[in-house]
C-alpha positions, 0 to 999 in steps of 0.5 A, spaced: 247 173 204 242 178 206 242 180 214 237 179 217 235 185 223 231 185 229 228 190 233 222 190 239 219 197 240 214 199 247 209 202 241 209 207 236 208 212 240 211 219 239 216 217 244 225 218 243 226 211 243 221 209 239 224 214 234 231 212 235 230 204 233 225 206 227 231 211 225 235 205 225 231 200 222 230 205 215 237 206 214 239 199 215 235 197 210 238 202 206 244 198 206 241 192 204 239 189 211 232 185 212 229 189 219 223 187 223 220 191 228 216 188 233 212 193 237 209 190 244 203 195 245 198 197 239 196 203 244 198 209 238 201 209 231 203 216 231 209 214 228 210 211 221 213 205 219 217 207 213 218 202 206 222 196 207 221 195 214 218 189 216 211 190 221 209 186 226 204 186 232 205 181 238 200 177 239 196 174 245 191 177 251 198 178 256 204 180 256 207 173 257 203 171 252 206 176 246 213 174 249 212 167 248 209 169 240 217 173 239 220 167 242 216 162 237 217 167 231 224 168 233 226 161 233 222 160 225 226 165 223 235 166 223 236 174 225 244 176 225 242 181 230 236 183 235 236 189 239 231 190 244 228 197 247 224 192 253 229 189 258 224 185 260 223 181 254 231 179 252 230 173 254 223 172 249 228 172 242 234 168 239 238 170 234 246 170 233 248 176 237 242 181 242 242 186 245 238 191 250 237 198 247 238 203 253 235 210 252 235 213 258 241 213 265 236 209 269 238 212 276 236 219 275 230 216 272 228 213 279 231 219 284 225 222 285 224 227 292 219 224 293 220 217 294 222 214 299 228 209 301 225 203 300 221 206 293 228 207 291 232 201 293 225 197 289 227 201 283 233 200 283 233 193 285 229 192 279 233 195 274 240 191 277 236 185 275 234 188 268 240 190 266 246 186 269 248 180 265 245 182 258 249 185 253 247 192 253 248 198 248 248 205 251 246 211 248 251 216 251 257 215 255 253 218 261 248 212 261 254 207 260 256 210 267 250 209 270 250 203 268 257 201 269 257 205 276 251 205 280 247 198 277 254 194 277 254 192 269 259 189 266 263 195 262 265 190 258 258 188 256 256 195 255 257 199 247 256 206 246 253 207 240 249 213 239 242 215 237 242 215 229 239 222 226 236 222 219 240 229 218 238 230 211 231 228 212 231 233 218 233 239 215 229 238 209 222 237 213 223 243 216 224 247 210 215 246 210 212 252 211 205 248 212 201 251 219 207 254 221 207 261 227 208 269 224 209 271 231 216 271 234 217 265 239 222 259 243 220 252 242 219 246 247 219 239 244 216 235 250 211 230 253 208 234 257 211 229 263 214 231 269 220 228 267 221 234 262 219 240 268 216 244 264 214 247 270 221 251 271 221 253 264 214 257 266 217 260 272 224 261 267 219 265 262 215 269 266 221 272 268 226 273 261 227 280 259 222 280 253 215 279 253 213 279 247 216 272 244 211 266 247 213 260 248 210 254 244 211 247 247 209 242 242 207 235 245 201 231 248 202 228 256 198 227 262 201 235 265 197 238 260 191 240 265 196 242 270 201 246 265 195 250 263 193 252 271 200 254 272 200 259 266 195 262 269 197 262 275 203 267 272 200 271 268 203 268 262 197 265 258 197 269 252 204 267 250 204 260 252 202 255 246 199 249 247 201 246 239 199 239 242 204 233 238 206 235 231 209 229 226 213 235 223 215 239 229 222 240 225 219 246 221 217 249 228 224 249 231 227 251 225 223 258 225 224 258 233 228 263 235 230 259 241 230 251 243 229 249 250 231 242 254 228 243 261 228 236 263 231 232 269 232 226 266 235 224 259 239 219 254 242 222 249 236 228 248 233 228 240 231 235 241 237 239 242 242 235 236 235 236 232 235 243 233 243 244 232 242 240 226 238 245 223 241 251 226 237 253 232 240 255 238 238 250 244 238 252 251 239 245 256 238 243 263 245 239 265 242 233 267 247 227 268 248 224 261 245 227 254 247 234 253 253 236 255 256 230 250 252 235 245 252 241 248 260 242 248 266 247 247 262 254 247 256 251 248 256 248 253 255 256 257 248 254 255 248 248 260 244 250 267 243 246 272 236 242 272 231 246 276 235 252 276 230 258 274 234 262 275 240 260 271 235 258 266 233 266 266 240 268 265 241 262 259 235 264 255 237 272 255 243 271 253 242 265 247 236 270 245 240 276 243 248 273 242 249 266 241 255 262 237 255 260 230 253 253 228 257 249 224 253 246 219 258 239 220 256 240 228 252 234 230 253 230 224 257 224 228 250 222 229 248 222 223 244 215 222 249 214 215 254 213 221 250 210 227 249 204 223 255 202 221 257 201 228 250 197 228 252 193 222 260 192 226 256 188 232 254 182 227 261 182 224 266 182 231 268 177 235 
């Protein structure tokens, strides 16, 4: 009897949730599994859906109206398993067992300075109500705390699993020499968002030891504009790269002498296992879930608090001239081959 697997995305835009369920749904498929991903937003099509994974759009001119087009399509169909990466929509699909996908730790998400008391208490009023009473999965042990500790989630509801990595297709697109820099530089694999603080990165850079080495960020966001005055500002525009969104940022990384991670916010960062995976050194914020479950042992001295310019500066020096080898078996617990198995193990317990 084939399995039948079901997968809602927000879109197919170039964004790690999105890349975590496409990740999955390919290798489940390779094991004999029937996926169907249903994307909420038409809005981008920077990723592509692979053979074998079923597509389809979410009908209807509102929101409600494409919940009630899941609902309905899910009812005419009997899917063992469906996941969920929009909260909002896991009561809008049946299947013997569901789950909400939770790609980030929602209270630091929600934690801006600049918000006041009652904003704060709004957004997380909001997320207790999303997230409590589901069946949730979690993508690192720190959003499991999060949810657990400051949302009032039932632990018991909550199963870690973390983001599946084609390893081998990672490391083979980044041997493509296509469109790739001869100058020496460090790489930014980001949105240009203000979660990812790229700001700070700027003031680490303007500042590190070498002045010759330029700083290529590769991503598309709304800060860009903003960016761009800030590097003029420090003097540091000839050696800032706008690349702008890259479907193979892998061959970048992997030529780079450096990764850096300056967010504030993250799950399980993409970035920094990708980058280790294919042998580059990474330099990470410490936010409060994500890095330090990559980032271990005698890298984990390459972890800086987030904001910290100049523990940042410290960080990237050293990493430039000595960092520690990295084993090719290194991050290969997340490997997708692995991941999906956990997956495939939820239609089988109790």
């Amino acid at each position: 009897m084939i399995r039948k697997v079901g997968l809602v995305l927000n879109s197919l835009n170039g964004a790690g949730a999105q890349k975590t369920l496409l990740t999955l749904a390919s290798q489940l498929v390779s094991f004999d599994v029937r996926v169907d991903c249903f994307v909420v937003n038409r809005n981008s099509n920077d990723y592509n859906v692979r053979g074998g994974v079923g597509l389809v759009y979410l009908e209807g001119d509102t929101e409600q109206d494409k919940k009630n087009y899941l609902l309905n399509h899910s009812k005419s169909s009997s899917y063992d398993l469906f996941i969920t990466s929009q909260p909002d929509f896991y009561d809008y699909f049946e299947a013997k067992k569901k789950y909400c996908s939770v790609h980030h730790t929602p209270t630091s998400w929600n934690d801006r300075k600049t918000w006041r008391f009652w904003q704060k208490y709004h957004w997380k009023k909001r997320d207790e109500k999303y997230y409590r009473s589901k069946n949730l999965i979690a993508l690192s042990e720190g959003i499991k705390n999060d949810l657990v500790c400051n949302l009032g989630c039932d632990a018991d509801r909550v199963k870690v699993i973390n983001n599946p990595f084609d390893i081998d297709g990672i490391r083979n697109k980044s041997l493509s020499k296509e469109n790739v820099p001869e100058y020496s530089y460090m790489v930014y694999v980001a949105s240009l968002s203000e979660r990812k603080r790229h700001a700070d990165l700027f003031y680490a850079f303007s500042r590190i030891k070498d002045k010759s080495i330029k700083l290529v960020l590769v991503g598309k966001g709304s800060n860009e504009r903003r960016l761009k005055n800030l590097a003029e500002k420090l003097k540091i525009t000839d050696r800032v790269v706008f690349w702008g969104w890259d479907a193979n940022p892998y061959r970048l990384v992997r030529r780079a002498k450096l990764a850096v991670l300056a967010s504030r916010a993250e799950g399980l960062p993409r970035v920094v296992v990708e980058s280790l995976a294919i042998g580059t050194p990474v330099v990470s914020t410490d936010c409060r879930s994500g890095p330090k479950e990559v980032l271990t042992g005698e890298f984990s001295n390459f972890l800086v608090p987030v904001g910290g310019v100049k523990e940042m500066i410290v960080a990237i020096d050293l990493a430039l001239v000595s960092y520690p080898a990295i084993p090719s078996s290194f991050v290969d617990h997340f490997d997708s081959k692995y991941i999906a198995q956990q997956y495939l193990s939820l239609m089988e317990s109790d």
